[in-house]
Each structure stands twice: as structure tokens, then as C-alpha cells.
MARFI-253487 format. One line per 8 residues: number of its first residue (from 1); their letters; for each residue x, y, z of N, C-alpha, C, CB. Coordinates in steps of 0.05 Angstrom, whole numbers, plus 5000, padded with zeros to 4 digits. Glycine has a CB too. Example, Ala and Ser with C-alpha at 12.3 -4.5 7.8 and 13.67 -1.06 7.14 Angstrom:
<pts>
1 = as = 5264:4886:5156:5246:4910:5156:5264:4934:5156:5226:4911:5181 ~ 5257:4955:5142:5273:4979:5143:5258:5001:5157:5282:4988:5114
</pts>
This chain:
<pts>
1 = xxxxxxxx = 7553:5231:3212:7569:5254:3204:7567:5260:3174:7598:5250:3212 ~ 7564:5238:3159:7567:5249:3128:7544:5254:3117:7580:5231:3108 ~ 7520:5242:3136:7493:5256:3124:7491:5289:3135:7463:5237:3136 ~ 7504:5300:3158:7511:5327:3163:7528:5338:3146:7522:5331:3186 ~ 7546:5326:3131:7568:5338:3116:7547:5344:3086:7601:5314:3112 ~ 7530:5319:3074:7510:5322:3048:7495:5344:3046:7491:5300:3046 ~ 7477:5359:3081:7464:5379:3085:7474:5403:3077:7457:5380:3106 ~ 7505:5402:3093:7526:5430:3085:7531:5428:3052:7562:5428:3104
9 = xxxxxxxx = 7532:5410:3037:7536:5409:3013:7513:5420:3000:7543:5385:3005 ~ 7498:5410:3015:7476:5426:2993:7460:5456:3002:7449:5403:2988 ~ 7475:5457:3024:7462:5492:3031:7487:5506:3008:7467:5507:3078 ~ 7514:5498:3014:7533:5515:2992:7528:5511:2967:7561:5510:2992 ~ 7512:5497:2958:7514:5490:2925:7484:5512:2923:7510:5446:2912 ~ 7465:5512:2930:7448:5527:2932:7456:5559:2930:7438:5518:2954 ~ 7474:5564:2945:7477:5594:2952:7495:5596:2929:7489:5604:2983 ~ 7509:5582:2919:7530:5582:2904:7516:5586:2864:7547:5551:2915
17 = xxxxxxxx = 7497:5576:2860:7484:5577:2837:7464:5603:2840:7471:5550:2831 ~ 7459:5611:2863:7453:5638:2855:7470:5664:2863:7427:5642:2864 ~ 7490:5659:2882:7506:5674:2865:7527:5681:2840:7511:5678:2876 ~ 7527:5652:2826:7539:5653:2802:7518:5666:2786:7549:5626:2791 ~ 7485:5666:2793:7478:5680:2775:7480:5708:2775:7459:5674:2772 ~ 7483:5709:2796:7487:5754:2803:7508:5756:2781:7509:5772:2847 ~ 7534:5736:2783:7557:5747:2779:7563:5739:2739:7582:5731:2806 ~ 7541:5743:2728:7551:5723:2694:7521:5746:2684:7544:5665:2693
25 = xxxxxxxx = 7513:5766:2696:7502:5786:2679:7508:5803:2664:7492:5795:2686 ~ 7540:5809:2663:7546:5820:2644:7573:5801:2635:7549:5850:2652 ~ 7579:5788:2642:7602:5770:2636:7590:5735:2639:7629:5778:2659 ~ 7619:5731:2609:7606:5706:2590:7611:5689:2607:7617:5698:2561 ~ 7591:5662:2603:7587:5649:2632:7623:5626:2626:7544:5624:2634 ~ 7632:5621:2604:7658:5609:2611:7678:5622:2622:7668:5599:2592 ~ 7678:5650:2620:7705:5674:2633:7697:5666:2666:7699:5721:2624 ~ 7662:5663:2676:7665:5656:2706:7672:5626:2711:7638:5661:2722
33 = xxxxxxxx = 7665:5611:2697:7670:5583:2708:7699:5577:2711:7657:5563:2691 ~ 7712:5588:2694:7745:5595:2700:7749:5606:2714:7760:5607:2686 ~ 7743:5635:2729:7745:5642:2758:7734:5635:2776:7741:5661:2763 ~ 7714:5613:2783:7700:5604:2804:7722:5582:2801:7666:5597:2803 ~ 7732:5564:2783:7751:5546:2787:7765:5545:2803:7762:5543:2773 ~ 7783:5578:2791:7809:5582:2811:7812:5585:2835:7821:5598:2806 ~ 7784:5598:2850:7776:5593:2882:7777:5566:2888:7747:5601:2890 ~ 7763:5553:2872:7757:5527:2879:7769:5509:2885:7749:5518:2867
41 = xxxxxxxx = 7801:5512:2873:7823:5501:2868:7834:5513:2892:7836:5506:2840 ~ 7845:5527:2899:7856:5545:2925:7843:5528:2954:7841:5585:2923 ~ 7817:5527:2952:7803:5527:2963:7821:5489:2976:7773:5537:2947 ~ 7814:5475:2957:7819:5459:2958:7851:5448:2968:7809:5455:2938 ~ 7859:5458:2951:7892:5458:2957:7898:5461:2980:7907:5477:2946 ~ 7881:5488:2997:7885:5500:3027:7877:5481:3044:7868:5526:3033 ~ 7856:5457:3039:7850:5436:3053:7867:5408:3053:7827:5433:3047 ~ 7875:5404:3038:7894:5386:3029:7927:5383:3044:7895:5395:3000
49 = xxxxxxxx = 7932:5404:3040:7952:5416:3061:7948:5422:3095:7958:5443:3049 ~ 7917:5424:3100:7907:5429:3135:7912:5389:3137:7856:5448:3143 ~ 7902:5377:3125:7892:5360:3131:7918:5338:3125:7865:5360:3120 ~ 7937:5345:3111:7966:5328:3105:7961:5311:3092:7982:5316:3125 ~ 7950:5317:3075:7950:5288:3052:7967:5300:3031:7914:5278:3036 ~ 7968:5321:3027:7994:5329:3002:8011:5312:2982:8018:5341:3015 ~ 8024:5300:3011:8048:5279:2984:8038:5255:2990:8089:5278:2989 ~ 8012:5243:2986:8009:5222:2979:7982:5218:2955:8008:5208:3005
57 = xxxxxxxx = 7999:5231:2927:8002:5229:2902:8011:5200:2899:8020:5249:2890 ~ 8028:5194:2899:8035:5171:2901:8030:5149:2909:8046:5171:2906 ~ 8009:5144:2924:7996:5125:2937:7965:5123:2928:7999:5132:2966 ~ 7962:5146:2907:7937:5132:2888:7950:5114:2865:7917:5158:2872 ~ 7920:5102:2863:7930:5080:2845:7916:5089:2816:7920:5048:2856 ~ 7929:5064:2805:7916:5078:2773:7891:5076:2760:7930:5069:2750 ~ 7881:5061:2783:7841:5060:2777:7838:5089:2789:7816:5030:2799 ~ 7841:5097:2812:7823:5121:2820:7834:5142:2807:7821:5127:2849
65 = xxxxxxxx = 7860:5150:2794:7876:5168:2777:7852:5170:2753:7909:5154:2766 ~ 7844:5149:2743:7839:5153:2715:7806:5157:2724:7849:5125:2690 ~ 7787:5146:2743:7765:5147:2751:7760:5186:2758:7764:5122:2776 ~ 7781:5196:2778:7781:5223:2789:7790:5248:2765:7801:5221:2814 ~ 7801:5231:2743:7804:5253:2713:7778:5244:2704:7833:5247:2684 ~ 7765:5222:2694:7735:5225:2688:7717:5238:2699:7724:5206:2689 ~ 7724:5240:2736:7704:5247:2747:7715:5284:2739:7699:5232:2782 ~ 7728:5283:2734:7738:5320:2736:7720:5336:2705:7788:5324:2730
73 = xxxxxxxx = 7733:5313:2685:7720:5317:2663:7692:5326:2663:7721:5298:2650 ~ 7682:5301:2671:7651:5310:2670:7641:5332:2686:7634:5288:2678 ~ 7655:5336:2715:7650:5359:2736:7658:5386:2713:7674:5358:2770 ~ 7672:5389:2693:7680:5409:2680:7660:5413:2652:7711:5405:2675 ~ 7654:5390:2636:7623:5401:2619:7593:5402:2631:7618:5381:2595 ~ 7600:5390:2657:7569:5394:2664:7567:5431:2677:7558:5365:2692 ~ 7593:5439:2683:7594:5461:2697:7583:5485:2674:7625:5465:2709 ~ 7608:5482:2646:7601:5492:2628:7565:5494:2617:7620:5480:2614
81 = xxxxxxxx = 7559:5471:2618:7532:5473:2608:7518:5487:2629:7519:5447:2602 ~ 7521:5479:2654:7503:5499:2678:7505:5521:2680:7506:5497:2702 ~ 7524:5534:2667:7523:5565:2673:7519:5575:2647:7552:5578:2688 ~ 7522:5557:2631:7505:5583:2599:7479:5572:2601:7518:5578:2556 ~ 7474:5544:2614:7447:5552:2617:7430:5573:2633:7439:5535:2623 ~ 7448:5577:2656:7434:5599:2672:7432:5627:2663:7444:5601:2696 ~ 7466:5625:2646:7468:5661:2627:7447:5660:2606:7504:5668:2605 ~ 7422:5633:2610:7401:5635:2584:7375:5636:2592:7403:5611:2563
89 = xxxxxxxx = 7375:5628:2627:7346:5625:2628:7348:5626:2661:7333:5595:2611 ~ 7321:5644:2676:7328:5639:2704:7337:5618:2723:7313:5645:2714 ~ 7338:5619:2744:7353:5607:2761:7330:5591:2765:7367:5623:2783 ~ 7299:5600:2771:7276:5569:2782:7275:5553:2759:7236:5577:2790 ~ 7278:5562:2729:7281:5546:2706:7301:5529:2711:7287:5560:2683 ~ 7323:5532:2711:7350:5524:2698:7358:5497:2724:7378:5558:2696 ~ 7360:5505:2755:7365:5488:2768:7344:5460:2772:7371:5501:2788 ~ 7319:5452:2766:7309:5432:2768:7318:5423:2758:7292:5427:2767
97 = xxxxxxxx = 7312:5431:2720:7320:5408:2709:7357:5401:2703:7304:5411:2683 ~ 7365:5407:2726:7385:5406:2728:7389:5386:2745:7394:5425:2731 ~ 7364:5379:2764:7374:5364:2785:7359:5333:2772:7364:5379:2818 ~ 7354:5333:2761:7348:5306:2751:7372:5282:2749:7337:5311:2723 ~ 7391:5306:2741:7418:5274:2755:7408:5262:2778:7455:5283:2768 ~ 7396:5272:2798:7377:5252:2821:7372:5218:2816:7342:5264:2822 ~ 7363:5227:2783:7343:5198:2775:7368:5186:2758:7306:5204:2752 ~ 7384:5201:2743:7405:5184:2730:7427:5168:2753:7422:5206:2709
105 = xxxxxxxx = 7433:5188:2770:7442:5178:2791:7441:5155:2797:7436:5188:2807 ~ 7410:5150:2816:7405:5126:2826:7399:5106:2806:7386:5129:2842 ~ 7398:5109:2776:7391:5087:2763:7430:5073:2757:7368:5098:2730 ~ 7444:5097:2749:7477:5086:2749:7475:5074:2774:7505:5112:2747 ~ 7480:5078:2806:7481:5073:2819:7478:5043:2831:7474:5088:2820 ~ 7445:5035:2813:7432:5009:2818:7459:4992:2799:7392:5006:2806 ~ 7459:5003:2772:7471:4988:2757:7502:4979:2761:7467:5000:2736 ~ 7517:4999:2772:7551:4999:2781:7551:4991:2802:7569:5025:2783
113 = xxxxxxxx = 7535:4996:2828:7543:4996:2859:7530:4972:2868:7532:5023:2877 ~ 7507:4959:2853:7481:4938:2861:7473:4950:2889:7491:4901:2865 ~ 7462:4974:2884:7447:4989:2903:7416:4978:2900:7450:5021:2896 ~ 7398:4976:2919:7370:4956:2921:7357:4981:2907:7355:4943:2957 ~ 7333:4973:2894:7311:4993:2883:7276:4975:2907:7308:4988:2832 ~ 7270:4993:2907:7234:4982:2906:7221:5002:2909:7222:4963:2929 ~ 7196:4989:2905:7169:5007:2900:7177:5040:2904:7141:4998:2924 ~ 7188:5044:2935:7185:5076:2945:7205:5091:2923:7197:5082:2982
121 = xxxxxxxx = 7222:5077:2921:7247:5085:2908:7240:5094:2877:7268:5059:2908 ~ 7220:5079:2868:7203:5088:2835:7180:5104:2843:7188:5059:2814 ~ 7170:5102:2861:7156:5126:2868:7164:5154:2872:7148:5120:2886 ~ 7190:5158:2880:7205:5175:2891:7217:5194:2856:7230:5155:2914 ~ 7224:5173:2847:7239:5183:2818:7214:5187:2804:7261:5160:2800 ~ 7196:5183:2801:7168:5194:2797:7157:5220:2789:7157:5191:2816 ~ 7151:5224:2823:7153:5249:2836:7169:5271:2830:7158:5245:2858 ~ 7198:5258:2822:7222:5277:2819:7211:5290:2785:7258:5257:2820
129 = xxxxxxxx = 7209:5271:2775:7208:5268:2743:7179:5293:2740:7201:5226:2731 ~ 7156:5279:2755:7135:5295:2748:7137:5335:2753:7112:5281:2767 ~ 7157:5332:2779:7156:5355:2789:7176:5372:2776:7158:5353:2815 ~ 7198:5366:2760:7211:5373:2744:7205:5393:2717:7219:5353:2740 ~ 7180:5367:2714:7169:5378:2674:7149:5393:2693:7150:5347:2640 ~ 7145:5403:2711:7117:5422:2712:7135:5450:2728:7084:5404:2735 ~ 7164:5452:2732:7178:5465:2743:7197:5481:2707:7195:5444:2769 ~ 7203:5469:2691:7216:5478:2677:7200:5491:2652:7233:5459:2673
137 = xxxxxxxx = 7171:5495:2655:7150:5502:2632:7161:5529:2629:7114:5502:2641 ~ 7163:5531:2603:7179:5568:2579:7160:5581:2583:7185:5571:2538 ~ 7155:5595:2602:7140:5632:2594:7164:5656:2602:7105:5642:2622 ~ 7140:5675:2587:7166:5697:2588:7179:5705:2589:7172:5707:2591 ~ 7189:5709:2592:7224:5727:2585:7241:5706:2584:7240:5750:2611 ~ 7239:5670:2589:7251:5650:2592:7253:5641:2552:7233:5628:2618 ~ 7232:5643:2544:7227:5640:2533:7233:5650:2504:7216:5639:2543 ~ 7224:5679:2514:7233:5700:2487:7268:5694:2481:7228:5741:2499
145 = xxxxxxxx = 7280:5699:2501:7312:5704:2508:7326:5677:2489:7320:5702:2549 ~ 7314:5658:2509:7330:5633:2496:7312:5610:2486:7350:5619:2519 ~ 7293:5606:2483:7279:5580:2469:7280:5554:2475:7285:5577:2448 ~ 7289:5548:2467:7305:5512:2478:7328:5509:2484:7306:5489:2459 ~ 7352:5523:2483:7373:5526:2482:7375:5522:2514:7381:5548:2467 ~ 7373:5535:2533:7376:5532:2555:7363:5497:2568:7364:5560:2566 ~ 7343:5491:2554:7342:5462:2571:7353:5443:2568:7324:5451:2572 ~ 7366:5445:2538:7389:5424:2527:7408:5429:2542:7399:5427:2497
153 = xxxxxxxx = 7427:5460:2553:7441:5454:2561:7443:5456:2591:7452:5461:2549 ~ 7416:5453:2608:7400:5437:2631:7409:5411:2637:7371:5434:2626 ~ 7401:5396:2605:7401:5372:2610:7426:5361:2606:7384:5361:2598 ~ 7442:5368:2590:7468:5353:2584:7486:5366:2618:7485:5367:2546 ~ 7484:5380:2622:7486:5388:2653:7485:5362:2674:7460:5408:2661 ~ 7454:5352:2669:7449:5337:2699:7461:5313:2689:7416:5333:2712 ~ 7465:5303:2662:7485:5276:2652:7500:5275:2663:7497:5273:2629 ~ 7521:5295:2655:7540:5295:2665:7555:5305:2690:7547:5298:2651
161 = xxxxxxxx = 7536:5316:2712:7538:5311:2740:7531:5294:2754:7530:5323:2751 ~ 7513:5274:2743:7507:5250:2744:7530:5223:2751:7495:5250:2722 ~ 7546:5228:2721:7559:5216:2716:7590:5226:2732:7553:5215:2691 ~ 7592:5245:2738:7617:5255:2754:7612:5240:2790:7616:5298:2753 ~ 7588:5238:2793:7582:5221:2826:7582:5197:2816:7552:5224:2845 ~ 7591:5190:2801:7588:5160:2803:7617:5153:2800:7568:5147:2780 ~ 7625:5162:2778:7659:5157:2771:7679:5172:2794:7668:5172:2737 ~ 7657:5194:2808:7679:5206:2834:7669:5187:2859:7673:5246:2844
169 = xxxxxxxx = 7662:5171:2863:7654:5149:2882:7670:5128:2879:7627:5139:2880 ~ 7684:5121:2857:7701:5101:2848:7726:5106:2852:7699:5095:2823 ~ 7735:5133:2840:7760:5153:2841:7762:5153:2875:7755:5189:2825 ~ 7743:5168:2886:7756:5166:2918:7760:5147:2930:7745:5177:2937 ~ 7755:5129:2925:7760:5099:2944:7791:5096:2941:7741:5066:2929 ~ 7802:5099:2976:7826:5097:2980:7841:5123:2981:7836:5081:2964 ~ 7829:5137:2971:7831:5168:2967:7823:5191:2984:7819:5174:2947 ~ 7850:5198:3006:7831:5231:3025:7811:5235:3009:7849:5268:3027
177 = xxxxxxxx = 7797:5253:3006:7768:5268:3005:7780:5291:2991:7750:5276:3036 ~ 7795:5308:3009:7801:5331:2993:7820:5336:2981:7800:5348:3002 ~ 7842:5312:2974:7859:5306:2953:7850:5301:2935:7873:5292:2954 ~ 7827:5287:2936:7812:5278:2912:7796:5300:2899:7795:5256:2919 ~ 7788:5323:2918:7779:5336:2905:7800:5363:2894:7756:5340:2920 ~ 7818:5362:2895:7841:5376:2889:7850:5368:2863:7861:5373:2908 ~ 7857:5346:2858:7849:5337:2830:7834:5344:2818:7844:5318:2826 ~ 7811:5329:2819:7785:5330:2794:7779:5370:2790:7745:5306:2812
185 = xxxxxxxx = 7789:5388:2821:7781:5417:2807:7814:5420:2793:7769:5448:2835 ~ 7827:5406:2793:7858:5426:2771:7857:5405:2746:7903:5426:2789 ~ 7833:5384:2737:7824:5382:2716:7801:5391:2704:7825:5364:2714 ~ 7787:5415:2722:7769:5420:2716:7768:5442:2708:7756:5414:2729 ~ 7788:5461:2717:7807:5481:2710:7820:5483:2682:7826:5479:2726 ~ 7835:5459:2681:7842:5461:2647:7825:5456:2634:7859:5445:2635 ~ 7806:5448:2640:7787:5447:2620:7765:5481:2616:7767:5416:2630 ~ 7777:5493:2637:7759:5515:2633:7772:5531:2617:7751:5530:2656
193 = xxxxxxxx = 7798:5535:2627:7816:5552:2611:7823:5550:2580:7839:5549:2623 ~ 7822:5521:2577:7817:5509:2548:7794:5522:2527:7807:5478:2553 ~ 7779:5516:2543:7750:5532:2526:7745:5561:2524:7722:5524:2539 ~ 7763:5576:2549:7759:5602:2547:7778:5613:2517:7767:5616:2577 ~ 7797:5596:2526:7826:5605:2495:7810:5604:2467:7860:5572:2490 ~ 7800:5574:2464:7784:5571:2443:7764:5587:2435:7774:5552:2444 ~ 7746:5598:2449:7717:5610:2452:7737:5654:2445:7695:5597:2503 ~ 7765:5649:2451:7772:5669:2445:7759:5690:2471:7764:5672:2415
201 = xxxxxxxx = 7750:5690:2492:7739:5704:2518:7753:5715:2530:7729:5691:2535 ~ 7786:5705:2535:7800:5710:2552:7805:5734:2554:7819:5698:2552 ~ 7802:5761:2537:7803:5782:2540:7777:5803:2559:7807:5786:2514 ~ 7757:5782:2556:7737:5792:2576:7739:5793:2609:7716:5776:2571 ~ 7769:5780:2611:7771:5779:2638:7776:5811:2653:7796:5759:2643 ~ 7786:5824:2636:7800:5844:2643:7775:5863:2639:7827:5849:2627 ~ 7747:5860:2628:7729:5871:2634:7705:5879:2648:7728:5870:2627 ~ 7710:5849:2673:7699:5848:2691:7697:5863:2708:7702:5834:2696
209 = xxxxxxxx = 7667:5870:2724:7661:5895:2738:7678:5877:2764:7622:5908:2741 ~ 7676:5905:2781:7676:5893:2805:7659:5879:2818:7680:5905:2818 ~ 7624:5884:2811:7600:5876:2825:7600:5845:2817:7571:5895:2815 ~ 7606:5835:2789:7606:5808:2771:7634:5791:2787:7612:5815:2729 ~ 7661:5813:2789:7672:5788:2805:7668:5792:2832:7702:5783:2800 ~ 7663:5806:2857:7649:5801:2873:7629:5772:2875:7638:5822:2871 ~ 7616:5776:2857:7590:5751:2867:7607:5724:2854:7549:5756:2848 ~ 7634:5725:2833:7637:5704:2812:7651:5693:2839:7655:5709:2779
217 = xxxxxxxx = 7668:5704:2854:7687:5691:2875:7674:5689:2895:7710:5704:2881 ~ 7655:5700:2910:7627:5688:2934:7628:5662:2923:7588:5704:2930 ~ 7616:5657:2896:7601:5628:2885:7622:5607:2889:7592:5629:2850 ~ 7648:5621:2880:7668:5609:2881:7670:5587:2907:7688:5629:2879 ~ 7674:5602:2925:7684:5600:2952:7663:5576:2963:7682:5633:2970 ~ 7634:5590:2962:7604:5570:2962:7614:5541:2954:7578:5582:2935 ~ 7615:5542:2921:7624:5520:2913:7637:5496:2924:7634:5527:2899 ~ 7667:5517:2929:7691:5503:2933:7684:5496:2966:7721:5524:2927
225 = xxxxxxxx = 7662:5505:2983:7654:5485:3011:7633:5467:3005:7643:5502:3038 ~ 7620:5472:2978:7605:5447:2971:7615:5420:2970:7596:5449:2948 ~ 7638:5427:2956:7656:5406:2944:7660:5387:2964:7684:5416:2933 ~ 7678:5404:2982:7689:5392:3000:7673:5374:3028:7704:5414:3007 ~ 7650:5382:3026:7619:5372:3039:7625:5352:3033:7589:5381:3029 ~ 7614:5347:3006:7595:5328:2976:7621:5302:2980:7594:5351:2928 ~ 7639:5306:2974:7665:5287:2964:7671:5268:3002:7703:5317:2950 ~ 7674:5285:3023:7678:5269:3040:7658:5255:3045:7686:5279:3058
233 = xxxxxxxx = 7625:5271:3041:7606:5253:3051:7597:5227:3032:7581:5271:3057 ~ 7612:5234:3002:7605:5206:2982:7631:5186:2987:7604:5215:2943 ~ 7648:5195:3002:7666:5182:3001:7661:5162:3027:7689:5199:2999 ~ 7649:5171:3046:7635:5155:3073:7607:5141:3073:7631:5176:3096 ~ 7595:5160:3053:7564:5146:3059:7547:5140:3025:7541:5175:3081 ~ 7533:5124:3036:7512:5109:3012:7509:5130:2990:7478:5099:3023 ~ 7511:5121:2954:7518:5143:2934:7486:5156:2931:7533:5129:2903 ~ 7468:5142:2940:7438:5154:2924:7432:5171:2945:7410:5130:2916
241 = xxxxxxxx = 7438:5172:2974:7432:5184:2995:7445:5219:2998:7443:5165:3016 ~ 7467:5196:2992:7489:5232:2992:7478:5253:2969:7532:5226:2980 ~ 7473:5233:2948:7463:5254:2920:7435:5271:2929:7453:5232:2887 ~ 7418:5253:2939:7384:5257:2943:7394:5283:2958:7361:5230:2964 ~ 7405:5284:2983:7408:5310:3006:7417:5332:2990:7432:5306:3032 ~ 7444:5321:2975:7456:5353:2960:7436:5356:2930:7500:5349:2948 ~ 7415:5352:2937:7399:5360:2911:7376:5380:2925:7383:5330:2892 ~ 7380:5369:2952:7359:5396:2963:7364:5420:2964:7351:5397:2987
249 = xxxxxxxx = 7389:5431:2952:7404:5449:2942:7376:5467:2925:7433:5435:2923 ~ 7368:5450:2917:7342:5464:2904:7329:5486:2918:7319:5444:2900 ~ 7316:5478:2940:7301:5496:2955:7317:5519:2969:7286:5479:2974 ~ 7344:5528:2969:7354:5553:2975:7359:5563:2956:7374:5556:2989 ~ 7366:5553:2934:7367:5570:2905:7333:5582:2894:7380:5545:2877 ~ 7319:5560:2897:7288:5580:2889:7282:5598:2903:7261:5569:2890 ~ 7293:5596:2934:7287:5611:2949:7298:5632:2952:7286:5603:2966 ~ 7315:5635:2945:7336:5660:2935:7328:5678:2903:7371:5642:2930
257 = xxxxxxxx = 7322:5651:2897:7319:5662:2861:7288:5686:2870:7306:5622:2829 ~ 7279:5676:2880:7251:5684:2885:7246:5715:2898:7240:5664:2905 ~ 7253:5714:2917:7258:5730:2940:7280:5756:2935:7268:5709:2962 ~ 7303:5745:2926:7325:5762:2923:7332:5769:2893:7349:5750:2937 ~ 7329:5762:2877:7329:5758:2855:7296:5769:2836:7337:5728:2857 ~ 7277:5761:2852:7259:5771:2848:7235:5760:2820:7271:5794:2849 ~ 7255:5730:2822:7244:5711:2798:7222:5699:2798:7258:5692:2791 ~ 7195:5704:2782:7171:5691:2783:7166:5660:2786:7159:5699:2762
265 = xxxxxxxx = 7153:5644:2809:7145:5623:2812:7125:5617:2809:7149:5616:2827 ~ 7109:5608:2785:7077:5600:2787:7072:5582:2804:7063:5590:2762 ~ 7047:5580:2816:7030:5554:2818:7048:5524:2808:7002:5560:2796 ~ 7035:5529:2781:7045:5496:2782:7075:5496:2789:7041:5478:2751 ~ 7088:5506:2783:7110:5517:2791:7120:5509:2822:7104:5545:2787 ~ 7111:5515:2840:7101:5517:2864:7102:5478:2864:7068:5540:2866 ~ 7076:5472:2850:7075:5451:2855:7100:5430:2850:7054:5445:2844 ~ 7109:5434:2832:7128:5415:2826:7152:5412:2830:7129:5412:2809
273 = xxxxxxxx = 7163:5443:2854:7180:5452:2866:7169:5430:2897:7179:5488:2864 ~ 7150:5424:2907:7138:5404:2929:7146:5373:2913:7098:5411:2936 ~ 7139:5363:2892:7142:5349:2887:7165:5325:2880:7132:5357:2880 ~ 7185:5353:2877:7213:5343:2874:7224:5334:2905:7233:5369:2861 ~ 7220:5354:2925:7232:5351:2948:7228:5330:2965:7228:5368:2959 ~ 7192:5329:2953:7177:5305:2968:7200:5276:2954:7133:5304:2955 ~ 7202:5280:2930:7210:5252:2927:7235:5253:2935:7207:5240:2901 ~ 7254:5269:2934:7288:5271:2943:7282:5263:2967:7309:5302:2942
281 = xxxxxx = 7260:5272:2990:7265:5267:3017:7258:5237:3020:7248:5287:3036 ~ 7248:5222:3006:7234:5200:3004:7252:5183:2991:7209:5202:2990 ~ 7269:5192:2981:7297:5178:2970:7325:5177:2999:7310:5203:2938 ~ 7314:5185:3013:7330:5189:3030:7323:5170:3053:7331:5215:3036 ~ 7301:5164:3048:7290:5145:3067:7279:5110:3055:7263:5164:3080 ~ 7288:5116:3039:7278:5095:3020:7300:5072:3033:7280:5103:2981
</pts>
């Protein structure tokens, strides 16, 4: 069941990063990550309450309290970085090297969980690695627009989503699923709202088209069934497995980016879009 729940996680996280990109073309990508929050949060809350875990706040303890605010934290700068990276550079750019938490993943993973490595398993992160740097190469308009700026904040992205599955694997133990994830999004929330006050944005809310929040609350919604996928299925099943599946999130976002979006895929491109999958699927079987 939770490798079915990892698949649904990663068809919504997929659909969900490209429609946050429809929705952050004319609006600044922290004014959406604050409105995709607040779905997210609803979203959550609305499950929390189906499922009656509500009032047992109290029955977490103070390891997974402080593990599920780390894990919220980091779910809240890696978000930030993912979406000005995308307000900087397309969607086939921006999500690979995004998904390289894959390889940080399973290396935290070996180190915190004493999860086994061998041969297939370095083969696999390999593959990921090779198919990455031949997926994220700067031409045109990627390039002109933003420079490097978008892969830095690519990469500080996949750190720290990285690092949010690992410390949210710790946090949920003992913990509903979607209590837990009710938390880490109303710390992920203040942290959005925080940065919008600071960043001085908050007046852009009120300038949002309808077409930008349209797609900001789709993504939202996407998201907020990712979540709820991702968290029960890490909370039931093996951490490098659950991650590897919701990284195939990849291949509906290129495929969208591509198609609907209308974003150029080269060749190598191409190739290293096979390369990644090959090794995520190979991580899955490893």
C-alpha cells in the first residue's frame, strides 16, 4: 500500500511544480509559496479531522515535536528556493537538479537509518548524478534571464528536501501521518509569511490575476495530496524507496513542461532525463 501511496505522491508533486509554474509568471515566487501553503494547510487540517487524530497533540513527544519543526523548516527553505528557482529558469532545468536530494537522501539515510548500500545502489546514484549534469546544461533564454542564480537555488533546494525526509521520518514515528503533516505545513507557513513581510511583497497579494491564482491554488491542492501520499508512505515504508518513487515526479513535470508548456528538451537532454529514471527505478529495486 505505501509503495501505491509513493506513486500518488509523485504523480501530485509532478503536476504540482508545473502548475506552480503557470501560476508565479507574473507574481513573486514567495507571495505563491504563501498561498500554496495556505491550501496546503487546509488541506491538511481537513484530513486530520476525517481521520481523528486532532487532539492527540499531546501524545507527541518531544523528539518528534522538535524533529517535525526541523522537518517543517527545511520543507519551508527548500520550497522558497524551488520556486525562485523556477521564477528563474524553466521547469526541465530547475526540477532535476532538484531531484538530486535522491543521492543526498540515500547517503543521510545509510548514515542515520543503517540502511545497506551495494554495488547497484552506487550504480544507481551514478546514473542519477550523470543524468542530472547533462539535464541542467544553460542555453538560451535559461541562461540569458538568470545565469547561475537559478542552480544555486536548485541546489540548496534538493539539501534541504533532502534533509526534511530524513528528519520527517524521525518526526513521524509514533505520529498519524497527517497530523504530522499538519504541523510541519503551519511551520512552513510561518515561515512563508515571515519572508513575504520581510521581502516587503505582501502588497502583491492583492495584485494577483485571476489566471496566477487559479494555477497558485491547483498547485496548492496538487501539493497538499502529495504531502499527504509522501508522509503516510515514509511513515510505513523503507526511506530510500519512498524517496526514489516520489522523485519520478520528474517525468510528469518534463512531460508537461514539454508538451504544455512548450519547453525545449535537447538530446542530451533527453538522455539524461533516461538516465535519472533508469537509476531512481534501480533504486527501487536495489
Amino acid at each position: 500500500m505505501w509503495v501505491l501511496l509513493a506513486f500518488g505522491s509523485a504523480l501530485f508533486a509532478g503536476l504540482s511544480s508545473v502548475l506552480a509554474k503557470c501560476g508565479i509568471k507574473k507574481t513573486p515566487s514567495e507571495v505563491a509559496t504563501a498561498i500554496r501553503t495556505v491550501i496546503v494547510l487546509c488541506m491538511a487540517f481537513l484530513m486530520t479531522v476525517i481521520v481523528g487524530s486532532l487532539g492527540d497533540f499531546c501524545k507527541i513527544t518531544p523528539k518528534s515535536w522538535i524533529f517535525l519543526v526541523l522537518s517543517g523548516i527545511s520543507t519551508g527553505v527548500s520550497w522558497l528556493c524551488f520556486f525562485k528557482a523556477l521564477e528563474l529558469a524553466d521547469v526541465n532545468k530547475v526540477v532535476p537538479a532538484d531531484k538530486t536530494s535522491t543521492v543526498l537522501t540515500l547517503i543521510f539515510a545509510m548514515v542515520f537509518f543503517r540502511e545497506s548500500v551495494n554495488v547497484w545502489k552506487i550504480v544507481s546514484v551514478l546514473a542519477i548524478c550523470v543524468g542530472t549534469f547533462l539535464m541542467i546544461e544553460r542555453k538560451g533564454s535559461v541562461e540569458s534571464r538568470s545565469g547561475k542564480g537559478w542552480f544555486l537555488f536548485a541546489c540548496l533546494s534538493a539539501v534541504f528536501a533532502s534533509l526534511t525526509s530524513i528528519w520527517g521520518k524521525v518526526g513521524i514515528d509514533g505520529v498519524e501521518s497527517n497530523l504530522g503533516t499538519l504541523i510541519r505545513t503551519f511551520i512552513v507557513l510561518l515561515m512563508s509569511f515571515l519572508v513575504v513581510t520581510v521581502t516587503k511583497k505582501g502588497k502583491e497579494i492583492k495584485r494577483i490575476s485571476r489566471r496566477d491564482l487559479l494555477f497558485i491554488v491547483l498547485s496548492g491542492l496538487a501539493t497538499g495530496a502529495s504531502w499527504l501520499c509522501y508522509y503516510r508512505a515514509l511513515k510505513d515504508g523503507v526511506t530510500t524507496v519512498v524517496v526514489s518513487v516520489d522523485k519520478l515526479s520528474m517525468l510528469v513535470t518534463v512531460g508537461f513542461s514539454v508538451f504544455v508548456l512548450k519547453e525545449k528538451l535537447s538530446v542530451k537532454g533527453l538522455i539524461g532525463l533516461l538516465l535519472i529514471v533508469s537509476g531512481t527505478i534501480a533504486l527501487i529495486f536495489c
